[in-house]
C-alpha positions, 0 to 999 in steps of 0.5 A: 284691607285699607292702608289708612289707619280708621280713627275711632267715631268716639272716645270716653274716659272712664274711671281705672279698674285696676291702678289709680294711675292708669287711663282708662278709655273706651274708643268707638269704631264704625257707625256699622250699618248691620242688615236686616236678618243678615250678617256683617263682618268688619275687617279694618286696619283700625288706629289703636287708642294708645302707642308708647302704652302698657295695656292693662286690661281691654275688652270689646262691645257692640254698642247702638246709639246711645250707649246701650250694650248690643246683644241678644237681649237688647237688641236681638244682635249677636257677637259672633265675635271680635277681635283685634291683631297687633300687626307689629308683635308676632305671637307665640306657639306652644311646642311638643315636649323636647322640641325647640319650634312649633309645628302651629303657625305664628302669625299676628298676636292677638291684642283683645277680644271677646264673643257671645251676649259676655263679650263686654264682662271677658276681658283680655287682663295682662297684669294680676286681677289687682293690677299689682304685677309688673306687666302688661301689653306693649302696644309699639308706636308702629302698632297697626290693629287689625278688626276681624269681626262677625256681628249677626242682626236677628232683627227685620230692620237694619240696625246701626251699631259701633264697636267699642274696645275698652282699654286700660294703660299706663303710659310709656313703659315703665322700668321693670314691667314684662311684655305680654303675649295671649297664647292660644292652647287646644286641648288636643295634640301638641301640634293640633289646634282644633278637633271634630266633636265626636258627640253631643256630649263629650271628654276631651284631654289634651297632652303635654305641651311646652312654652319656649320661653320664661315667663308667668301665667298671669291670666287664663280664659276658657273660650273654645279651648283655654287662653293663656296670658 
């Protein structure tokens, strides 16, 4: 893993979905040059679009020169995935019920992400879907971002592609707002995070699980297991 930040190729302005007196900006990383009916997997420490920041709402995308949105229909590309890890704020684990540490590893938390042709509509939301409740992600001036990313050409050519993190912050911290965290919950065992499927069709329950601390579900995804924030 390099040491020095990489700054982004290109930042955009974009127009706030969520508070009129938030920013809204959308960085562009790399040029990447994606190989002919191969795979490429970017892992870079990557300089964050804003420190001192309460993150919004944030998203990721595979974009070709000129703006155009990457992925199977437009360009025969696939986002196997992308996400970014916030080097400086440890994520939470979920734990067994009556018990105070987890039996999962915490590590990194992770800040936003996204896969498939949907990348660019999923979008890590830290607040209420009107902007309204006070919280958000704190990104730290000592954040570092981390680019763990699988992006799949299908073409015979090469492709050169960028990725793009969409982000919406107010600036500073302001009085009152909670700090947000993305925790990962499987739906199988307590302690477990993934399972072997049996069939090609399937039902799967998971069990009781518990969250060490106060807080509020302000957002949930349903990826491969769901994803509360």
């Amino acid at each position: 893993m390099q040491k020095i930040k990489k700054k982004p190729f290109k930042v955009v302005d974009l127009e706030p979905q969520l508070r009129k007196d938030a920013k809204r900006k959308k960085a562009l990383y790399g040029p990447y040059a994606l190989p002919a009916n191969g795979t490429l997997s970017p892992f870079e420490v990557l300089d964050p679009i804003c420190t001192n920041c309460v993150v919004l709402q944030g998203g990721t995308s595979i974009e070709l020169p000129g703006g155009v949105v990457a992925n199977a229909s437009t360009a025969n590309v696939y986002n196997h995935h992308i996400q970014m890890l916030d080097l400086a704020k440890k994520s939470k684990a979920t734990v067994c019920p009556g018990q105070v540490n987890s039996g999962m590893p915490t590590g990194p938390s992770l800040f936003v992400g996204g896969a498939a042709d949907d990348a660019s509509t999923i979008r890590s939301r830290f607040t209420s879907a009107d902007g309204q409740f006070k919280s958000g992600y704190f990104v730290s001036p000592k954040t570092s971002l981390v680019l763990i990313s699988e992006l799949m050409n299908y073409e015979p050519t090469d492709q050169i592609a960028y990725i793009a993190i969409d982000t919406e912050y107010l600036e500073g911290k302001p009085e009152g707002y909670m700090d947000n965290y993305i925790v990962p919950v499987s739906v199988v065992d307590c302690k477990e995070i993934s399972f072997d499927i049996p069939t090609n069709v399937y039902s799967k329950e998971g069990g009781d699980f518990e969250v060490p601390v106060d807080g509020y579900i302000v957002n949930m995804h349903m990826s491969n297991s769901p994803v509360a924030s």
